[in-house]
C-alpha positions in Angstrom: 0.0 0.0 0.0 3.3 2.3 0.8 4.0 4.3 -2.1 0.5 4.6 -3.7 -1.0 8.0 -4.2 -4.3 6.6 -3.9 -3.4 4.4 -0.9 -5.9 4.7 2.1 -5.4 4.4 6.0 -5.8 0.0 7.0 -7.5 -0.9 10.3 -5.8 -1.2 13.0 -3.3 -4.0 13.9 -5.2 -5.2 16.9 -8.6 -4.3 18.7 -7.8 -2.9 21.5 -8.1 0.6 21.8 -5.6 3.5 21.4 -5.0 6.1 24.4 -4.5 8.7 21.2 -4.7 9.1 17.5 -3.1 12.0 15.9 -4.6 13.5 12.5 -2.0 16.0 11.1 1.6 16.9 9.8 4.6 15.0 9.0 7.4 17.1 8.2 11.2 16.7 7.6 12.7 19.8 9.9 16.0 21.3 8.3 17.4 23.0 11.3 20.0 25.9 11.2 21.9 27.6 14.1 22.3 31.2 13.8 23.1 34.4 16.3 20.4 36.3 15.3 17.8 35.9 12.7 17.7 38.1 9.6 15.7 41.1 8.5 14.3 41.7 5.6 16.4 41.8 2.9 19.4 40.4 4.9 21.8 37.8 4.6 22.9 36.1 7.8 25.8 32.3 8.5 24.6 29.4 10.2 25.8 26.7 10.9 25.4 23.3 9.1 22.6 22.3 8.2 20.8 19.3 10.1 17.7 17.0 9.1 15.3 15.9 11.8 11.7 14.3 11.3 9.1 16.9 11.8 5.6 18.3 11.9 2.9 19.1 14.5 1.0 16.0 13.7 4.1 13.5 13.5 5.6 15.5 16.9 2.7 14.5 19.1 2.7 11.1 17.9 6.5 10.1 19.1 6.2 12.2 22.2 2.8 10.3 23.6 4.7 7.4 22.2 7.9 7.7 23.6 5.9 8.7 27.4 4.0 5.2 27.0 0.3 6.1 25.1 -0.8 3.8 23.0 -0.8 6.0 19.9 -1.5 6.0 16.5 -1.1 8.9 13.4 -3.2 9.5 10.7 -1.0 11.8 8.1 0.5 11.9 4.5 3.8 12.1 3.4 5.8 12.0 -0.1 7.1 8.7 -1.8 10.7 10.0 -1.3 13.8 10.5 1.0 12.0 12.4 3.6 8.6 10.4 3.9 10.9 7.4 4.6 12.6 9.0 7.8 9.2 10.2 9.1 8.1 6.7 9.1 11.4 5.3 10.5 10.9 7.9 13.1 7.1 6.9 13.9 8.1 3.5 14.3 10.9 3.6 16.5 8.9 5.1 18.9 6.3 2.7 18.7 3.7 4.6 16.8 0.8 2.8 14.8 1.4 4.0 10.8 -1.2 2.2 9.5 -2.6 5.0 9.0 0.4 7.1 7.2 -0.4 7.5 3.7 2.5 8.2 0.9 1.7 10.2 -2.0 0.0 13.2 -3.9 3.3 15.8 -3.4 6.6 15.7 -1.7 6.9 15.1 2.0 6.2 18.7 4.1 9.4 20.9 4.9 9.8 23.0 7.7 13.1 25.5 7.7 13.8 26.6 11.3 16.4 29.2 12.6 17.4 28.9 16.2 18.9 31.2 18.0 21.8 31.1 20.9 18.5 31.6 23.5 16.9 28.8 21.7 14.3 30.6 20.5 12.9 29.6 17.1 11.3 30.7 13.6 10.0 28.5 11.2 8.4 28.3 7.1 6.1 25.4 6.3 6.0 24.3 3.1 2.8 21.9 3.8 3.7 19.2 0.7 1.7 16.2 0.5 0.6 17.4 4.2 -1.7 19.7 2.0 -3.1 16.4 0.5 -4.3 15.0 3.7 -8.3 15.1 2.7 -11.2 14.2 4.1 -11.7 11.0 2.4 -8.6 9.8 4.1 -10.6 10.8 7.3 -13.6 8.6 6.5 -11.5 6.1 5.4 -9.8 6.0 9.0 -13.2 4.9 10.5 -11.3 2.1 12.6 -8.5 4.4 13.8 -11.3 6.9 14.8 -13.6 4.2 17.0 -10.3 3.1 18.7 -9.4 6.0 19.5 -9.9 7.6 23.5 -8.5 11.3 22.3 -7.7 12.8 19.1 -5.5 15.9 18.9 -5.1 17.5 15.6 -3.2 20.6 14.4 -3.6 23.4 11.4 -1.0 22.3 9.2 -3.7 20.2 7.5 -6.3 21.4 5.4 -9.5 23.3 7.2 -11.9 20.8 6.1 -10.0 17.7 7.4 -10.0 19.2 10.6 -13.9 19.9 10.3 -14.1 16.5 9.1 -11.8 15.1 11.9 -14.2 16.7 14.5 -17.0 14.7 12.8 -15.2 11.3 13.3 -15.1 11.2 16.9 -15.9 8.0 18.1 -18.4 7.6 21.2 -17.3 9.6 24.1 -14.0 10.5 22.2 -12.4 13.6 22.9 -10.9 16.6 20.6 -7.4 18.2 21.7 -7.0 21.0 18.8 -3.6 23.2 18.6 -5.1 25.8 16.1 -1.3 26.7 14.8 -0.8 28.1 12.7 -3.9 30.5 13.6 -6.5 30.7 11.1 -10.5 31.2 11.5 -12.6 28.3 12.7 -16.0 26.9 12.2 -18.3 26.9 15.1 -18.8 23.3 14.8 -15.0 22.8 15.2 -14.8 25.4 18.3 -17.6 23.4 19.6 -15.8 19.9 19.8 -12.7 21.2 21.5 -11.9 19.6 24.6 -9.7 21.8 25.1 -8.3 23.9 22.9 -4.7 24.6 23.0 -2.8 28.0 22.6 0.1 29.8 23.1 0.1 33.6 23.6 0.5 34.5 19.7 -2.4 32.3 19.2 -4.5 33.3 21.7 -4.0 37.2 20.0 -4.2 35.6 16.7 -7.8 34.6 16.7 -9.0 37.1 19.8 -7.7 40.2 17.5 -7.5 43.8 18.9 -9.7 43.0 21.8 -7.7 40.8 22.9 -6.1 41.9 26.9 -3.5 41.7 28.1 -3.6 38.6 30.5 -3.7 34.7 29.8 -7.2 34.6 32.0 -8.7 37.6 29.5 -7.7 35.8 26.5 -8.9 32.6 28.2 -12.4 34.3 28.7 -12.5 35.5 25.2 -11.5 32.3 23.7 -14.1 30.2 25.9 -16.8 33.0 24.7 -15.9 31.1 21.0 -17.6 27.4 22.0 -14.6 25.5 23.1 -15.7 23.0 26.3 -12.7 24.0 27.8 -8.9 26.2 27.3 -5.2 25.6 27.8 -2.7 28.6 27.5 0.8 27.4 27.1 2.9 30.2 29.4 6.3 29.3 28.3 8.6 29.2 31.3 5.6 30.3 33.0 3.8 27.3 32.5 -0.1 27.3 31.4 -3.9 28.6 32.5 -7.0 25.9 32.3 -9.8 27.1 32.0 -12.9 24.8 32.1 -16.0 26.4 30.1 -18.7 23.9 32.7 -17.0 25.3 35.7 -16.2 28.9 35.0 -12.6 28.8 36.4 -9.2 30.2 35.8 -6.5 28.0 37.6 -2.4 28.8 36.8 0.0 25.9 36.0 3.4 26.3 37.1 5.9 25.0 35.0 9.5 23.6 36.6 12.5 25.9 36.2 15.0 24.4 33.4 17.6 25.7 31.6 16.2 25.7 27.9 18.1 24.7 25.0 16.2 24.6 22.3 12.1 25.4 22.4 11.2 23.8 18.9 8.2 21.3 19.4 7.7 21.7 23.0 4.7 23.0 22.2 3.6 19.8 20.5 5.1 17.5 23.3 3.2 19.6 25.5 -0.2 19.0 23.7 0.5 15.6 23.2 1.3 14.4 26.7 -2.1 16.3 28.0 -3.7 14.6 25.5 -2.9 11.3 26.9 -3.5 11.9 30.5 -6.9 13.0 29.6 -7.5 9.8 27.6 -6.8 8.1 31.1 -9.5 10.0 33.0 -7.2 12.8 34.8 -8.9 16.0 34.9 -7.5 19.0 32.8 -5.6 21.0 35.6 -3.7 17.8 36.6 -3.2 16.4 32.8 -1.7 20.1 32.2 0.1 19.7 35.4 2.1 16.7 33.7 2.1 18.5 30.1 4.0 21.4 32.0 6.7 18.9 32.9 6.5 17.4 29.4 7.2 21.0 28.0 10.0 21.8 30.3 11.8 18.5 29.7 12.0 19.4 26.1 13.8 22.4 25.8 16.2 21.2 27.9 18.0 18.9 25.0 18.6 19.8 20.7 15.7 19.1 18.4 11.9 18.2 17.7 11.1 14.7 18.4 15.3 13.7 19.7 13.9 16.3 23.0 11.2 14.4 23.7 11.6 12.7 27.5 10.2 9.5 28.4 8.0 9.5 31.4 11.1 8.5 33.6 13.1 11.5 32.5 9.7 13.3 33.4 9.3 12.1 36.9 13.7 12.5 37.1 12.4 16.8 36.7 
């Protein structure tokens, strides 16, 4: 089925159920150093250039693999160089890829700059990514009934994130990272359980009315639909707020020394996605993710930062 543009997600391998499914990105990360980023127009050195596997969607995967969650992806990548480390990636860590389709375009890129504070920018070129439809979502009907949580990100086309919302299974719960920002449907909004931002999302989709504090942009983004928010603080760790209860509570995160930030955002997500597919409730799930996050920055990388859940308990 590997290498067919037309290929479709298979069942999965056994019955039993998975703690998570991701439905998202898979791209090959081409990382360069540099002590400071450019301006426009400017021309800065780095240093060589290194390959990781990448992408919001393939990220959460390892990381609730490598912490122990049963998990399975549901992505597209090209029938070349790059779509063949993603899926060596995925299954060293343990990851289901029955459900990782090859073809349509070349794998997703993602050129990132980081700079001696570890600080990070990155371009997306989506590639096949862009070709993740929803007909592969139907199609994933078994992935989606054995599924306990599914977390899904915006580097996937709007309408197979609609279309992932509609393929919840009974009792299943949405984790949605909406990054990068763009407008949602209502119905979308709706299903989120939670939604997941940082601060430049938050601002993103609140606009000019914005605030000026985590606990107004949680109010305004809870005013959207969403069940519930999580506001990811950084250093500073992360707000939950819980639309059914009306409350506000501040996560502290540990203090690390950090490295390199690129996908703690997406180990973050993932690892509070797990913990609420095993019954915690949010503030304690975030409590972990915190930890998660932290853990992260601390080493080089995307998915080579992500801890196991004995490095996390070792914080």
């Amino acid at each position: 089925m590997y290498g067919n543009e037309d290929s479709s997600p298979s069942a999965p391998s056994a019955p039993s159920r998975y703690d998570l499914l991701v439905v998202g990105s898979a791209n090959a990360d081409l990382v360069v150093g540099v002590e400071r980023r450019p301006g426009p127009g400017e021309t800065v050195l780095g240093t060589d250039l290194v390959v990781h596997p990448g992408g919001k969607g393939a990220n959460q995967a390892v990381a609730a693999a490598r912490l122990g969650a049963r998990t399975a992806l549901l992505a597209r990548v090209g029938d070349d160089a790059h779509g063949r480390l993603l899926r060596a990636s995925q299954q060293e860590a343990g990851v289901d890829t029955g459900g990782l389709l090859v073809g349509g375009a070349p794998t997703g890129v993602a050129l990132i700059t980081v700079d001696p504070s570890g600080d990070n920018s990155i371009v997306v070129s989506p590639g096949a990514n862009a070709r993740l439809t929803p007909d592969d979502v139907r199609a994933a009907g078994p992935l989606f009934a054995s599924a306990r949580v599914v977390s899904v990100q915006l580097e996937i086309p709007l309408d197979t994130v609609a279309e992932t919302a509609r393929a919840l299974g009974p009792g299943a719960r949405l984790v949605l990272n909406p990054s990068p920002p763009a407008p949602l449907p209502d119905e979308v909004l709706a299903a989120c359980d939670p939604l997941v931002v940082n601060e430049h999302e938050a601002r993103s989709i609140l606009g000019d009315g914005a605030g000026d504090t985590p606990e107004a942009w949680a109010r305004g983004l809870t005013a959207l639909g969403p069940r519930s928010v999580v506001i990811t603080l950084g250093a500073e760790g992360a707000l939950v707020s819980d639309s059914r209860t009306g409350e506000a509570v501040r996560v502290p995160s540990p203090r690390v020394a950090a490295l390199d930030t690129t996908g703690a955002g997406d180990a973050f997500t993932a690892a509070l996605a797990w913990r609420l597919g095993l019954g915690e409730e949010l503030t304690e799930a975030a409590a972990f993710a915190v930890r998660v996050g932290a853990a992260a920055v601390t080493k080089e990388g995307a998915q080579a930062s992500f801890p196991t859940a004995e490095e996390v308990s070792a914080l």
